[in-house]
N, C-alpha and C positions, 0 to 999 in steps of 0.2 A: 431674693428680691422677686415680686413677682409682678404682673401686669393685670392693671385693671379690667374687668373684661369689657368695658363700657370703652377704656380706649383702644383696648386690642380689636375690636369690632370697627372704630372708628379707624386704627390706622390700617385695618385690611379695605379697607373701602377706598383707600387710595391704590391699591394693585389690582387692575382688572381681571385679573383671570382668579384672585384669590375671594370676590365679593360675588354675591348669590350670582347676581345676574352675566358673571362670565361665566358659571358652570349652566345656570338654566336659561334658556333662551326666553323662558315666560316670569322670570324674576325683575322684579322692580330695580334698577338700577340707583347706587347710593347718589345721592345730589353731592356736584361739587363741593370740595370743604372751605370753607374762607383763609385768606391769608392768616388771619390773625388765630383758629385753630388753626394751621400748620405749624405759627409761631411757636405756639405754646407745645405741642408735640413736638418740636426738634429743641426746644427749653426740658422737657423731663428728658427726653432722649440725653440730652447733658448731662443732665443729674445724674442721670441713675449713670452715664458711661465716667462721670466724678465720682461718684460710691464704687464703683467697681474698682477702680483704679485705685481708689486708698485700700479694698482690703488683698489688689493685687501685688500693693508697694511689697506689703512685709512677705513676700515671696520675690521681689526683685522683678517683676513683671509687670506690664502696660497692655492695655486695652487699646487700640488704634482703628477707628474708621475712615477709610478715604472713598472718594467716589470717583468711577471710573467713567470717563466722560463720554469714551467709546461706544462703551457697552449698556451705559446710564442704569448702573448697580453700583451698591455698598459692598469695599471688600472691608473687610474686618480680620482684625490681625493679632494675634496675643505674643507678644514682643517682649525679650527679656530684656530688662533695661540697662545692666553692666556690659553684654558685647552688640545688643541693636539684633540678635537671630530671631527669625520669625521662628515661635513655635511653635503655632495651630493659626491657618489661615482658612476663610470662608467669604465664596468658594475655593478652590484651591487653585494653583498657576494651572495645574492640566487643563481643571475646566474650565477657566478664564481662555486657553490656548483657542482650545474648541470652540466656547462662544467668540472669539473674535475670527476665527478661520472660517464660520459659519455666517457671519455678518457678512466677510470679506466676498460671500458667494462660494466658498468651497463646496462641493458635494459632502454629506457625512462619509462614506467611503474613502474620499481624501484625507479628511481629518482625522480617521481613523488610520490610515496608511501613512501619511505624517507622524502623529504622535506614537506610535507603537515600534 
């Protein structure tokens, strides 16, 4: 499956740091996107995580997006669907640790002395 690049252009212009003008300070900034394209972007976003999931069935596996409200990020989960174990998560619980110790005001040296 692949992504168009007319909407992969379009959904990096909703993450600031990934559209021109978060890396170049002299880059034109994308204009707000309207409600109704975000509609429609988290509608293929569907699709395509419904395509995924049929040809993940005949391996016994699910695709799973949740959003973390915390950290206001997509974790995404590849889930075997006979016992519910996560099999490949993104980001993974370590980094998720970090980003929220890091929220929380930890120093990274703490976080690091925590998780290690």
């Amino acid at each position: 499956m692949t992504l168009d690049p007319a909407r992969a252009a379009a959904l990096r212009a909703d993450w600031p740091a990934a559209s021109p003008a978060g890396r170049d300070p002299g880059a034109v900034a994308a204009q707000p996107r309207t409600t109704e394209a975000k509609r429609a972007d988290a509608a293929a976003l569907e699709d395509a995580r419904q395509a995924a999931n049929r040809a993940l069935a005949e391996k016994g596996q699910e695709l799973t997006f949740e959003f973390d409200d915390d950290l206001n990020r997509i974790v995404s989960r590849l889930v075997d669907r006979k016992t519910g174990e996560v099999i490949r998560q993104v980001p993974s619980e370590t980094l998720l640790a970090v980003a929220r110790a890091l929220a929380d005001g930890a120093s990274a040296g703490a976080v690091v002395d925590t998780l290690a």
